[in-house]
C-alpha positions, 0 to 999 in steps of 0.5 A, a space after each residue: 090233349 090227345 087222350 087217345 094217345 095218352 090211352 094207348 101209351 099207358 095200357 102198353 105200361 100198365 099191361 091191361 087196357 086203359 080208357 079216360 073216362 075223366 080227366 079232371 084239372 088239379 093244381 099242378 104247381 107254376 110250371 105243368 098243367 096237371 089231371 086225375 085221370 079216372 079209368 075206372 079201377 085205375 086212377 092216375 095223376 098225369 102232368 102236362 108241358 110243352 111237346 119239347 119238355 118231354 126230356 124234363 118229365 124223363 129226369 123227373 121219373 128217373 129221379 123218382 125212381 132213385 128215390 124208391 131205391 133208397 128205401 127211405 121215403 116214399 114217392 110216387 112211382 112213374 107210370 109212363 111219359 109220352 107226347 103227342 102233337 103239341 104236349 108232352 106228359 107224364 104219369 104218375 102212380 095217384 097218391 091220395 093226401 091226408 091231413 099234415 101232422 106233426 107225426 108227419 113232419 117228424 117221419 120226413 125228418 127221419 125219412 130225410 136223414 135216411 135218404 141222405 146216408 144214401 151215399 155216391 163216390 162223387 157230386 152229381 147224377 148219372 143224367 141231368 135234369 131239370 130244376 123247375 124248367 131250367 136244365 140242371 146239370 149234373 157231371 160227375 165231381 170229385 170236390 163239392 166246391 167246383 160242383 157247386 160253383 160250375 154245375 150249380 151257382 157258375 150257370 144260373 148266374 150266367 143265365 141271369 146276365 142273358 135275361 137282364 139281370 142288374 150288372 152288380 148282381 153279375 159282378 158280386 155273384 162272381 166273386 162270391 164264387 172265387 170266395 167259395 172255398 172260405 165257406 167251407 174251411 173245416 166241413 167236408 160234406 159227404 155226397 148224399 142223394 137228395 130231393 134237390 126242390 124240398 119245400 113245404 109244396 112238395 111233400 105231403 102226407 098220405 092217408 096213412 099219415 106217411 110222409 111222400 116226396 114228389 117233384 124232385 131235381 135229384 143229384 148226389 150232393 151236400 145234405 144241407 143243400 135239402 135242409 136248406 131248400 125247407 127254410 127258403 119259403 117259410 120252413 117246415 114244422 119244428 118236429 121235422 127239424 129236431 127229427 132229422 138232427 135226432 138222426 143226424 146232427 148239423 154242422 154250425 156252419 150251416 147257418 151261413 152256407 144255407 144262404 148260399 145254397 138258397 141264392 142257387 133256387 133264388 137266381 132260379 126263380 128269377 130266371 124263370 120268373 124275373 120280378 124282385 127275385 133279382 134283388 133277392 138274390 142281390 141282397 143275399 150275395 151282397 150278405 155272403 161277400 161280406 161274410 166272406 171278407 
């Protein structure tokens, strides 16, 4: 990579000088390559992709940035994005990670119920981003049902049907989006500024024993679609979850519309990973259908 490049771009953002004297390799998740750069009195975390993803790591700081306005719970503040020949990057304010707690756990909850009273007057973003590397799209709506079956269930699935995915599961997942409506007789969710990817790899604790949230899809949308998101991949600690209902309590209804909100990351994963996510996700429409009646 052309540290040159990243050097000259980050001391123009920064407004004093910056010189890698180490770049060392961390995890960065399925997706980036990820480094610590060590400048000396300044270290910083950077992400790396493809030259032509730079406008991902753009919607990623601006989610950032939507969620240090709330407040609420802290993430870490973009420095700078940029490219060079063949990459483009993203820096990040480094955060140095403490041990999890149950403490922890039980600040999310209440951070997260605070972050959702973060209210729009409508579903969506001002710009679109990016949920893993599959563009996300975010229309202002006025109704949580179009938004959620034509910016979130409606492309996933058609994305599905151009990567190969079984017909039956194309089929089903069309109907499940005529029946949509039948999930949500009697709940009327508000529109509430979310995290959008809230599972147990994108939250930690820092040196403090705070909770910090990184790697968002940001969007204004119904706050169960969060809740959901942390029970996809073995769920939170039981603090976070009697934290956030200490806050805010839950609709019995979710118990049900959790699976739908979950078949948006599973079809996501299929797309952007195939194997048996397809079935996954077919195994859970088939559920929601006969739910649906």
């Amino acid at each position: 990579m052309d540290w040159k490049g990243v050097e000259n771009d980050l001391s123009k953002a920064l407004g004093e000088a910056f010189r890698v004297a180490a770049a060392r390799p961390v995890g960065g998740g399925c997706i980036n390559d990820a480094f610590l750069l060590d400048g000396g009195s300044t270290r910083l975390f950077l992400k790396r992709n493809r030259r032509e993803l730079l406008p991902m790591f753009e919607a990623e700081a601006a989610g950032l940035e939507e969620i240090r306005r709330s407040k609420t719970l802290r993430s870490p503040q973009p420095v700078a994005t940029g490219t060079d020949a063949s990459s483009s990057w993203l820096a990040l304010e480094l955060i140095e990670f403490g041990p999890p707690s149950t403490a922890a756990a039980a600040r999310l909850g209440e951070g997260l119920a605070a972050m959702h009273q973060c209210m729009a007057p409508a579903f969506g973003w001002a710009r679109d981003n990016y949920i893993g590397s599959t563009e996300q799209v975010n229309t202002w709506t006025e109704a949580w049902v179009e938004f959620l079956a034509r910016r979130r269930l409606g492309p996933q699935l058609e994305l599905a049907s151009r990567k190969g995915a079984d017909t039956r599961l194309i089929t089903a997942g069309e109907r499940l989006i005529e029946e949509l409506p039948a999930f949500f007789k009697g709940y009327k969710p508000a529109p509430s500024l979310l995290h959008g990817d809230l599972w147990g790899g994108n939250w930690a604790a820092d040196q403090q024993g705070d909770p910090v949230i990184f790697d968002p899809a940001v969007y204004f949308g119904d706050r169960e679609a969060d809740l959901a998101m942390t029970e996809l991949f073995g769920g939170f600690d039981d603090r976070f979850y009697q934290s956030y209902r200490d806050c805010w309590d839950i609709d019995p209804g979710y118990t049900t519309r959790r699976v739908i909100y979950n078949l948006y990351h599973v079809l996501n994963h299929f797309n952007l990973f195939g194997g048996g996510y397809g079935s996954q996700a077919r195994e859970m429409v088939d559920r929601l259908n006969a739910e649906a009646g």
